[in-house]
mmCIF file as Biopython writes it, N, C-alpha, C and O atoms, coordinates in Angstrom:
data_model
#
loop_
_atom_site.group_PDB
_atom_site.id
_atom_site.type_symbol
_atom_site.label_atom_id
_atom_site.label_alt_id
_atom_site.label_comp_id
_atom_site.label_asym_id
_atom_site.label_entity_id
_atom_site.label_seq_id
_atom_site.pdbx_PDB_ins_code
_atom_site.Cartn_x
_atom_site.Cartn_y
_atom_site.Cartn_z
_atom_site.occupancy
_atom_site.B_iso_or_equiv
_atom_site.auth_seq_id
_atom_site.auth_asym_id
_atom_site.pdbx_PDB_model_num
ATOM 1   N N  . UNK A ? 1  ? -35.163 -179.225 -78.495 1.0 0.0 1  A 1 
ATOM 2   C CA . UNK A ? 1  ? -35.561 -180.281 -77.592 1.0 0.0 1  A 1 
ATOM 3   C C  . UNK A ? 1  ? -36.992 -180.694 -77.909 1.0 0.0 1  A 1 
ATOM 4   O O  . UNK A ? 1  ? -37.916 -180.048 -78.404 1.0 0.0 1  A 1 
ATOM 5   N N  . UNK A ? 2  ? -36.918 -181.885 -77.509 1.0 0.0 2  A 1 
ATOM 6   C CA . UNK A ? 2  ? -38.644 -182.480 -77.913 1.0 0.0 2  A 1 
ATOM 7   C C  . UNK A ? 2  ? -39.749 -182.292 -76.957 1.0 0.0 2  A 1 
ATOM 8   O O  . UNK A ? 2  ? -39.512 -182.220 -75.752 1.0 0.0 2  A 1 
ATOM 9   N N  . UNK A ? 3  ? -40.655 -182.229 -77.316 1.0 0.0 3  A 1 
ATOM 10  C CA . UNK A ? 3  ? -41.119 -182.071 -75.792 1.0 0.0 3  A 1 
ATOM 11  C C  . UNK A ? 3  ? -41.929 -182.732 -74.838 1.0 0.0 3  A 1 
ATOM 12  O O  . UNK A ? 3  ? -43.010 -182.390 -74.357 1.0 0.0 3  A 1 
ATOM 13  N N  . UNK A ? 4  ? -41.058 -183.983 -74.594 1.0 0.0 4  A 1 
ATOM 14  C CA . UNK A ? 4  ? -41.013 -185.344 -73.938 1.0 0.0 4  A 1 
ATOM 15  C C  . UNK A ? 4  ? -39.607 -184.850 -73.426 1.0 0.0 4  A 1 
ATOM 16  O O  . UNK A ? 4  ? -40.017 -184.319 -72.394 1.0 0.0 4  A 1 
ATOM 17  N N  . UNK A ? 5  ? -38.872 -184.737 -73.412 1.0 0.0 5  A 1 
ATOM 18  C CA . UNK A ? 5  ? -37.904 -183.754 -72.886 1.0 0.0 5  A 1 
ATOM 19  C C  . UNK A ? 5  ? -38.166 -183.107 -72.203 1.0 0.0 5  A 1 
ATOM 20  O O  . UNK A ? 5  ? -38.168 -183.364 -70.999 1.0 0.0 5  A 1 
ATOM 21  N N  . UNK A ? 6  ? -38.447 -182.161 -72.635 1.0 0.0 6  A 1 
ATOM 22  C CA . UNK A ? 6  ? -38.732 -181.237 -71.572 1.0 0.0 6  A 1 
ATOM 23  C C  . UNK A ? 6  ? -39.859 -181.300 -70.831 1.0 0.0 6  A 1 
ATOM 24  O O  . UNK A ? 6  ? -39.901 -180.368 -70.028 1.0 0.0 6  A 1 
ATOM 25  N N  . UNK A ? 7  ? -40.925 -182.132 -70.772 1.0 0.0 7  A 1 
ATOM 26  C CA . UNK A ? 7  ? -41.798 -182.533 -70.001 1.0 0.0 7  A 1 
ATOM 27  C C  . UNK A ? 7  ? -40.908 -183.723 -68.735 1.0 0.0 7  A 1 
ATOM 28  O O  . UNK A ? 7  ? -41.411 -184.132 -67.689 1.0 0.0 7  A 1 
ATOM 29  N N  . UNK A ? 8  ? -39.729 -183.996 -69.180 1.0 0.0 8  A 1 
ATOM 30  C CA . UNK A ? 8  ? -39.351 -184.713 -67.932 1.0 0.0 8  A 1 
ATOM 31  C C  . UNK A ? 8  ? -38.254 -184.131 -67.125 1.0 0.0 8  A 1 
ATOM 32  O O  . UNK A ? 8  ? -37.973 -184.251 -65.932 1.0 0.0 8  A 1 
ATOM 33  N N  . UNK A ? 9  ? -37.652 -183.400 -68.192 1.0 0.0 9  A 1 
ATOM 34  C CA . UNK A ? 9  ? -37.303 -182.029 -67.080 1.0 0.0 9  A 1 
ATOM 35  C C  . UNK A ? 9  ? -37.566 -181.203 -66.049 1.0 0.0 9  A 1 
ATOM 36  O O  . UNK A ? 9  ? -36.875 -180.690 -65.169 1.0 0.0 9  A 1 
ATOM 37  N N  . UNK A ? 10 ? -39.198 -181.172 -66.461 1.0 0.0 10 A 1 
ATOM 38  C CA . UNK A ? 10 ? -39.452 -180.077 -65.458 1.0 0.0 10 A 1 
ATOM 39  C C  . UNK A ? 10 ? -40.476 -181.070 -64.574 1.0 0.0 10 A 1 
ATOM 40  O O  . UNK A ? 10 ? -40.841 -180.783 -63.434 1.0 0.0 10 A 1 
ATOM 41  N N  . UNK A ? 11 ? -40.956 -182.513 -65.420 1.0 0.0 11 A 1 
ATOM 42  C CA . UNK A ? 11 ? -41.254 -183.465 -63.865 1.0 0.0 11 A 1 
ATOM 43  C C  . UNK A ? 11 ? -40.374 -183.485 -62.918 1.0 0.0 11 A 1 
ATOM 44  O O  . UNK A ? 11 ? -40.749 -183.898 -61.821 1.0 0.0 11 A 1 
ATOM 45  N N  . UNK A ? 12 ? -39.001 -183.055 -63.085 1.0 0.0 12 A 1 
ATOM 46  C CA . UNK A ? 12 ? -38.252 -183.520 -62.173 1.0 0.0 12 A 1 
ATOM 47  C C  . UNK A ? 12 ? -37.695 -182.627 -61.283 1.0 0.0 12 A 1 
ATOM 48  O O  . UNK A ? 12 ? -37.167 -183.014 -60.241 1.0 0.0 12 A 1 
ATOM 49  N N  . UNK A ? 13 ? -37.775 -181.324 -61.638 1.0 0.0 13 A 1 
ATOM 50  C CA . UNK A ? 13 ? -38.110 -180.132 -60.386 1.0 0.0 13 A 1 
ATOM 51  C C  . UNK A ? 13 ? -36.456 -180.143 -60.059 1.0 0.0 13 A 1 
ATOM 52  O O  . UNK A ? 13 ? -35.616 -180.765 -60.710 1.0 0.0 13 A 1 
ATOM 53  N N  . UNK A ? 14 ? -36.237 -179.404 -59.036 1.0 0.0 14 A 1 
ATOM 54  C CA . UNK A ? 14 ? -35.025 -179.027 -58.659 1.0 0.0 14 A 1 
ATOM 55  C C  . UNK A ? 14 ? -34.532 -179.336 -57.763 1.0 0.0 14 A 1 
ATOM 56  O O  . UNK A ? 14 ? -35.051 -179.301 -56.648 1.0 0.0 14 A 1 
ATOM 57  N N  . UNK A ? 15 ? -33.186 -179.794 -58.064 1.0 0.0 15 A 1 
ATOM 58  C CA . UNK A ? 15 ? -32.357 -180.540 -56.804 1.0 0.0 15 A 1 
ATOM 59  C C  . UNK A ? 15 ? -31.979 -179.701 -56.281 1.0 0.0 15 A 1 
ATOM 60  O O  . UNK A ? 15 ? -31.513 -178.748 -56.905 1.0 0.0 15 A 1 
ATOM 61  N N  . UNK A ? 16 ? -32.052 -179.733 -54.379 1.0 0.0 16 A 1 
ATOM 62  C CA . UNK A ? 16 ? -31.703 -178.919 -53.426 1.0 0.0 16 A 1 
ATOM 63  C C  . UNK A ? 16 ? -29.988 -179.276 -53.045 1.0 0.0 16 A 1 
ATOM 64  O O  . UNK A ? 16 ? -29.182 -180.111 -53.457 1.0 0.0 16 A 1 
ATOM 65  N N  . UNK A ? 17 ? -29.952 -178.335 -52.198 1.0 0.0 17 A 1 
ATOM 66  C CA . UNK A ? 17 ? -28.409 -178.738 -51.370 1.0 0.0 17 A 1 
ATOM 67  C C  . UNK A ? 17 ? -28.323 -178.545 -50.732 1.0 0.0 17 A 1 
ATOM 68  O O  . UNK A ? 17 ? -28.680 -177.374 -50.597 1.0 0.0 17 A 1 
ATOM 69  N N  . UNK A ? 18 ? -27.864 -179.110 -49.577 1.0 0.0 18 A 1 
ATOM 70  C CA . UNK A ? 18 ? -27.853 -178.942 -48.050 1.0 0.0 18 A 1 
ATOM 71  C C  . UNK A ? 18 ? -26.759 -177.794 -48.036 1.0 0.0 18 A 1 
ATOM 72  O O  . UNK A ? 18 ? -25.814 -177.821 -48.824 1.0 0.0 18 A 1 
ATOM 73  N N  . UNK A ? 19 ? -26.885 -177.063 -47.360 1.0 0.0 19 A 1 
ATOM 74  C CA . UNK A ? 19 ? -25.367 -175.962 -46.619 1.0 0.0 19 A 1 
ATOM 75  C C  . UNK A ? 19 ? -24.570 -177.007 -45.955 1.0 0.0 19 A 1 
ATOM 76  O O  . UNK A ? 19 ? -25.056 -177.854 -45.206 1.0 0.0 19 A 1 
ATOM 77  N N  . UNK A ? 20 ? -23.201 -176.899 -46.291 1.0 0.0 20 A 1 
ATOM 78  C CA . UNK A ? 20 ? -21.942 -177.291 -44.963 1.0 0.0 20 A 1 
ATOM 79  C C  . UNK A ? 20 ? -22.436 -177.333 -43.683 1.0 0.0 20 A 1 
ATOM 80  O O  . UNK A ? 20 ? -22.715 -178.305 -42.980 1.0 0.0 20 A 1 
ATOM 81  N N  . UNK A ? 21 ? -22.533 -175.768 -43.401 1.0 0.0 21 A 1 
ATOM 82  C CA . UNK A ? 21 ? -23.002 -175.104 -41.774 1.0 0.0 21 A 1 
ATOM 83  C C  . UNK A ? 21 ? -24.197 -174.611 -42.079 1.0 0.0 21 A 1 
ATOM 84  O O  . UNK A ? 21 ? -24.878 -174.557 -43.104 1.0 0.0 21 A 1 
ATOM 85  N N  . UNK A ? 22 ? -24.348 -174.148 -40.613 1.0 0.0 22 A 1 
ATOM 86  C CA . UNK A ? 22 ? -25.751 -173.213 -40.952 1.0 0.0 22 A 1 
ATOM 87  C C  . UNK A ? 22 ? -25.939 -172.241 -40.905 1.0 0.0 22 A 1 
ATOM 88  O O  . UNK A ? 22 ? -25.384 -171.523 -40.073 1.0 0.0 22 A 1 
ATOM 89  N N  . UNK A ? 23 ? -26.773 -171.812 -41.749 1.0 0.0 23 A 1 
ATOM 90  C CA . UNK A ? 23 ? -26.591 -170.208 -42.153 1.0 0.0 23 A 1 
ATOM 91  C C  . UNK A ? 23 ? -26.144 -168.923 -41.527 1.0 0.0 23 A 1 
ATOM 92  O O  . UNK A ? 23 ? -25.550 -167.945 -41.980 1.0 0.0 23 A 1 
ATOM 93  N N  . UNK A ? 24 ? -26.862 -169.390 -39.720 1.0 0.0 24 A 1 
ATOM 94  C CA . UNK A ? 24 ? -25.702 -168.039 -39.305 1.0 0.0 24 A 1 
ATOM 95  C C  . UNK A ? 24 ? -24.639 -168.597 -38.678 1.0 0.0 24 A 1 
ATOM 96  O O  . UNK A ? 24 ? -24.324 -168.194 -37.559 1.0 0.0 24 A 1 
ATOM 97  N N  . UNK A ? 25 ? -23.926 -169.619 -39.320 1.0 0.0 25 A 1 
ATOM 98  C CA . UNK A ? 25 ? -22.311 -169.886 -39.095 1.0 0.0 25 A 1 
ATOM 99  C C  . UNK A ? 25 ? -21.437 -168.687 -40.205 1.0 0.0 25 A 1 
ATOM 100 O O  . UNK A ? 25 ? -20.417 -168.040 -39.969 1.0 0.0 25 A 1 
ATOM 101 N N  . UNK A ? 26 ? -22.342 -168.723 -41.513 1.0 0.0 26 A 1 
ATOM 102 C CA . UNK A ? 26 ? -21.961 -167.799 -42.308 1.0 0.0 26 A 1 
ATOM 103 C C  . UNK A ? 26 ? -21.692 -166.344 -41.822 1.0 0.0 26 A 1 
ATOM 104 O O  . UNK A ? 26 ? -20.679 -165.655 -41.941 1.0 0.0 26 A 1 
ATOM 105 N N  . UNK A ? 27 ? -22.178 -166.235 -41.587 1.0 0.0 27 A 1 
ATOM 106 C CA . UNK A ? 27 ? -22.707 -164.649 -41.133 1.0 0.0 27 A 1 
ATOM 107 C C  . UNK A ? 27 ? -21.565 -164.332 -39.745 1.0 0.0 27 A 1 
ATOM 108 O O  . UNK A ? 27 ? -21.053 -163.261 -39.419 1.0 0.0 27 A 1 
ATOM 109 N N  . UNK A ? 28 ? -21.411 -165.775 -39.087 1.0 0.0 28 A 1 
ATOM 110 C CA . UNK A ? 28 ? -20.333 -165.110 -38.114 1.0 0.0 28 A 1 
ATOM 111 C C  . UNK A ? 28 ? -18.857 -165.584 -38.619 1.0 0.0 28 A 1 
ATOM 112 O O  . UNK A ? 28 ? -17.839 -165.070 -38.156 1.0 0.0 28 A 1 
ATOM 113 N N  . UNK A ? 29 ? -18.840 -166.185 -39.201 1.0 0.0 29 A 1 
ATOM 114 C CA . UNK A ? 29 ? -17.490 -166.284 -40.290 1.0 0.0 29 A 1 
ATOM 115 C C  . UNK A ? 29 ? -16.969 -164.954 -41.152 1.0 0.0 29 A 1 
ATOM 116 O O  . UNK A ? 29 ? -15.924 -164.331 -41.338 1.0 0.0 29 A 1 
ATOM 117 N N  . UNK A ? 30 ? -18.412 -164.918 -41.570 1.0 0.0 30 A 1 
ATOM 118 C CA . UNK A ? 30 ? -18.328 -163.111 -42.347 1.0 0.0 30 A 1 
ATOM 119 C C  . UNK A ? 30 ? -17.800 -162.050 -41.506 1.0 0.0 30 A 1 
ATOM 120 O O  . UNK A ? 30 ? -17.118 -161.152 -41.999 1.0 0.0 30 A 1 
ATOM 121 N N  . UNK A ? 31 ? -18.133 -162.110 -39.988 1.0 0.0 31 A 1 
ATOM 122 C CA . UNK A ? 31 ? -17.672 -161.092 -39.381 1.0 0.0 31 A 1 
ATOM 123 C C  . UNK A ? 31 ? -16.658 -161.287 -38.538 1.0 0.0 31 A 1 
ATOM 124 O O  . UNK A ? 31 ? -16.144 -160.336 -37.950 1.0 0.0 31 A 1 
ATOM 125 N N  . UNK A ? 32 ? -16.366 -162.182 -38.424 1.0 0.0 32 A 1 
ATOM 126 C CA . UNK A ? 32 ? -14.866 -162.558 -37.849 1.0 0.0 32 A 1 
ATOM 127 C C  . UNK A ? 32 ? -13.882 -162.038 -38.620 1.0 0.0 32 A 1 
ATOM 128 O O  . UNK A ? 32 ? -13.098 -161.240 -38.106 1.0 0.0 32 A 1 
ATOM 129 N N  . UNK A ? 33 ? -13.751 -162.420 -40.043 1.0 0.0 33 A 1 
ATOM 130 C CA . UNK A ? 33 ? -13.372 -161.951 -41.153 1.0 0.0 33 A 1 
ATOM 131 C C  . UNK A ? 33 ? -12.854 -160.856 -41.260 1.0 0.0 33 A 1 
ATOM 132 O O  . UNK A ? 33 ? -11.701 -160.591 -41.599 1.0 0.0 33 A 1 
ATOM 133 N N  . UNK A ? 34 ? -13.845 -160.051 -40.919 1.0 0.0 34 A 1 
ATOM 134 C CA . UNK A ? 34 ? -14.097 -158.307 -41.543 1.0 0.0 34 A 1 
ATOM 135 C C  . UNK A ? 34 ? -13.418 -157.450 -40.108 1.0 0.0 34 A 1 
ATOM 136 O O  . UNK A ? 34 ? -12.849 -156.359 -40.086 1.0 0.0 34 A 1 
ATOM 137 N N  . UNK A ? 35 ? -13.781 -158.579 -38.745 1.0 0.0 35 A 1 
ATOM 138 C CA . UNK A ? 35 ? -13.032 -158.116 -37.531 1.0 0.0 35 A 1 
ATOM 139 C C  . UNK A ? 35 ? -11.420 -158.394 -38.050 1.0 0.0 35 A 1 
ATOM 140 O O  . UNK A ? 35 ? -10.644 -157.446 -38.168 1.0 0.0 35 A 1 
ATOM 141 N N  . UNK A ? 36 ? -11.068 -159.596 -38.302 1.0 0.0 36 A 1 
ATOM 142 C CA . UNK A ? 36 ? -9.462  -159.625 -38.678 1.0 0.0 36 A 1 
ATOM 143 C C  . UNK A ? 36 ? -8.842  -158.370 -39.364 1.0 0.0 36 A 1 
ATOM 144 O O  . UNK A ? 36 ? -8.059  -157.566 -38.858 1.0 0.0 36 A 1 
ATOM 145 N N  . UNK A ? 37 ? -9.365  -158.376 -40.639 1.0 0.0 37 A 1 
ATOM 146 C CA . UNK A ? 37 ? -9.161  -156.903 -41.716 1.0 0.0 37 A 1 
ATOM 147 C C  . UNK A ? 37 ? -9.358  -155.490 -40.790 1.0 0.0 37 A 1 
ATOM 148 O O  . UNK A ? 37 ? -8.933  -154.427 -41.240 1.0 0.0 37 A 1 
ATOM 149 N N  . UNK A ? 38 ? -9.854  -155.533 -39.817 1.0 0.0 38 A 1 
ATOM 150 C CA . UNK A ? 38 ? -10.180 -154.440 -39.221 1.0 0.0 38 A 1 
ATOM 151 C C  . UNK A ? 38 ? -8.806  -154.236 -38.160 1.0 0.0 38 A 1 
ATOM 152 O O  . UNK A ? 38 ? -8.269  -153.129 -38.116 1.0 0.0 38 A 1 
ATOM 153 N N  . UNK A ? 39 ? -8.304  -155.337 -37.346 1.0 0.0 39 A 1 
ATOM 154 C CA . UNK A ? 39 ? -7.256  -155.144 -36.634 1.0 0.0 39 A 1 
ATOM 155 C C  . UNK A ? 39 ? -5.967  -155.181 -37.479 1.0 0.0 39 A 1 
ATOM 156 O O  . UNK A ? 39 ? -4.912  -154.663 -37.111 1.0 0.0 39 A 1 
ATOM 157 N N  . UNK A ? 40 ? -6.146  -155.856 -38.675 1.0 0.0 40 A 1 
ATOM 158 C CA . UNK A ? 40 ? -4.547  -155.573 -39.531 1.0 0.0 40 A 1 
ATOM 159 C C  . UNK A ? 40 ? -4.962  -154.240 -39.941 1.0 0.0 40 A 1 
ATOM 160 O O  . UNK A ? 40 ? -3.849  -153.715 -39.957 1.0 0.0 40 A 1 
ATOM 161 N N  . UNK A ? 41 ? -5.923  -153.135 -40.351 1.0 0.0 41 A 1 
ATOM 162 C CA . UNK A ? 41 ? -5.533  -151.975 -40.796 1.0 0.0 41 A 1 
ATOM 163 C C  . UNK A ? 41 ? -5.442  -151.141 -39.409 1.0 0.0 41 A 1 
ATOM 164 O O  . UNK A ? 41 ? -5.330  -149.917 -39.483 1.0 0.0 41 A 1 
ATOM 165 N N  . UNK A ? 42 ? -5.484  -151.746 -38.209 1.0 0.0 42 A 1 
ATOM 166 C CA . UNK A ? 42 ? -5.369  -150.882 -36.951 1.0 0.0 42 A 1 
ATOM 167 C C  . UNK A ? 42 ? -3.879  -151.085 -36.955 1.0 0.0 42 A 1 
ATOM 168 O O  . UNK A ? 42 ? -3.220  -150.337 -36.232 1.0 0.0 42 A 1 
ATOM 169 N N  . UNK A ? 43 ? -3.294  -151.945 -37.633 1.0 0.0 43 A 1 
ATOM 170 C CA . UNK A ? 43 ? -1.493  -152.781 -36.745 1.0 0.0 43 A 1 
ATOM 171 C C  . UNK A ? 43 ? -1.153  -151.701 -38.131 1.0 0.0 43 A 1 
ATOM 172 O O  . UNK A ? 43 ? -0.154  -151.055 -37.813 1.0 0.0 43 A 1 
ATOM 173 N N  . UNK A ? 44 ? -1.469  -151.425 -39.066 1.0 0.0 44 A 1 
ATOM 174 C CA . UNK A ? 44 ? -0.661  -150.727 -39.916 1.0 0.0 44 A 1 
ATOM 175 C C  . UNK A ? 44 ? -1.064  -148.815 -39.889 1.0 0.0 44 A 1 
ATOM 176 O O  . UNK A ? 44 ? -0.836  -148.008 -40.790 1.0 0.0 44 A 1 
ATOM 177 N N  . UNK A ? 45 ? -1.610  -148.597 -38.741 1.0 0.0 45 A 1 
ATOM 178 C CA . UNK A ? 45 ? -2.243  -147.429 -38.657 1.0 0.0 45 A 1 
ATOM 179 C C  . UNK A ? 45 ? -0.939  -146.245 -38.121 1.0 0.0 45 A 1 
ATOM 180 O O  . UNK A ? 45 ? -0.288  -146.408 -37.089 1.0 0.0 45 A 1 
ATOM 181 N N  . UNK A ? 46 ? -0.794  -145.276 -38.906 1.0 0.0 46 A 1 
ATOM 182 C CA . UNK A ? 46 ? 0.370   -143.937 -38.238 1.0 0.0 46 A 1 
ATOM 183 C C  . UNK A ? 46 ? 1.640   -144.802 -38.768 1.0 0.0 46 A 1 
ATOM 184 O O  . UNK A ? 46 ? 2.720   -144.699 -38.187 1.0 0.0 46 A 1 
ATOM 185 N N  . UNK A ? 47 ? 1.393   -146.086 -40.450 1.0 0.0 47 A 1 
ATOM 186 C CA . UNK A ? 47 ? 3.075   -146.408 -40.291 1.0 0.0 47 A 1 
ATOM 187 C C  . UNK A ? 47 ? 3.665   -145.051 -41.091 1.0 0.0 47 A 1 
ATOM 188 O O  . UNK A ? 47 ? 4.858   -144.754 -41.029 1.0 0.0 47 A 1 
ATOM 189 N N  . UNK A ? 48 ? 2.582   -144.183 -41.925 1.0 0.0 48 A 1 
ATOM 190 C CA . UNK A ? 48 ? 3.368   -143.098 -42.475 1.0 0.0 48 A 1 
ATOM 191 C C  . UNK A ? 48 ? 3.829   -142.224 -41.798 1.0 0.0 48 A 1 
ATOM 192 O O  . UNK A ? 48 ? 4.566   -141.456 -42.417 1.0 0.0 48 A 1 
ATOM 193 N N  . UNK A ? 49 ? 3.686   -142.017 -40.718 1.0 0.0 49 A 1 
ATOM 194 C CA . UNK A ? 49 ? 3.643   -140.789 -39.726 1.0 0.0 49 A 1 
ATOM 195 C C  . UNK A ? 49 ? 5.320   -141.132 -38.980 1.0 0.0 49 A 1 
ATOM 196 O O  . UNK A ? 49 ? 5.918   -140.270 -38.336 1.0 0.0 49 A 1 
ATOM 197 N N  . UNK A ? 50 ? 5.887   -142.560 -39.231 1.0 0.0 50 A 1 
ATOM 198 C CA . UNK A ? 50 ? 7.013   -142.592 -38.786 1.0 0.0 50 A 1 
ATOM 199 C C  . UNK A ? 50 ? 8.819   -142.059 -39.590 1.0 0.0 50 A 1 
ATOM 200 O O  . UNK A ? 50 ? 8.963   -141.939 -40.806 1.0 0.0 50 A 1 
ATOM 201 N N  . UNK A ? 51 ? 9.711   -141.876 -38.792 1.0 0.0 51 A 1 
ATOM 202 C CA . UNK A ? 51 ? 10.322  -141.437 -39.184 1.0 0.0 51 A 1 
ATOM 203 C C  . UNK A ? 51 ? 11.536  -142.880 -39.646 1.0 0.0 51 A 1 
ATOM 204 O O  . UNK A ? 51 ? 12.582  -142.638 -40.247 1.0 0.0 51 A 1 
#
């Protein structure tokens, strides 16, 4: 690269991005999540123990 190139590269700095939601939408999505996974291994809990 030349470096007129790359001098306008880095004039031009970095494009941001907005989030969808906001950040602690994440975080309670994450744990909703991890609550679901938590009640399906409770609904499959003692299935070995049956006859």
């Amino acid at each position: 690269m030349t470096l007129t190139t790359l001098a306008t590269v880095a004039a031009e700095g970095e494009q941001l991005r907005e989030l969808p939601i906001p950040p602690v939408a994440f975080g309670l999505l994450a744990l909703a999540g991890f609550g679901l996974l938590l009640l399906v291994t409770f609904a499959f809990r003692s299935v070995s123990t049956r006859h």
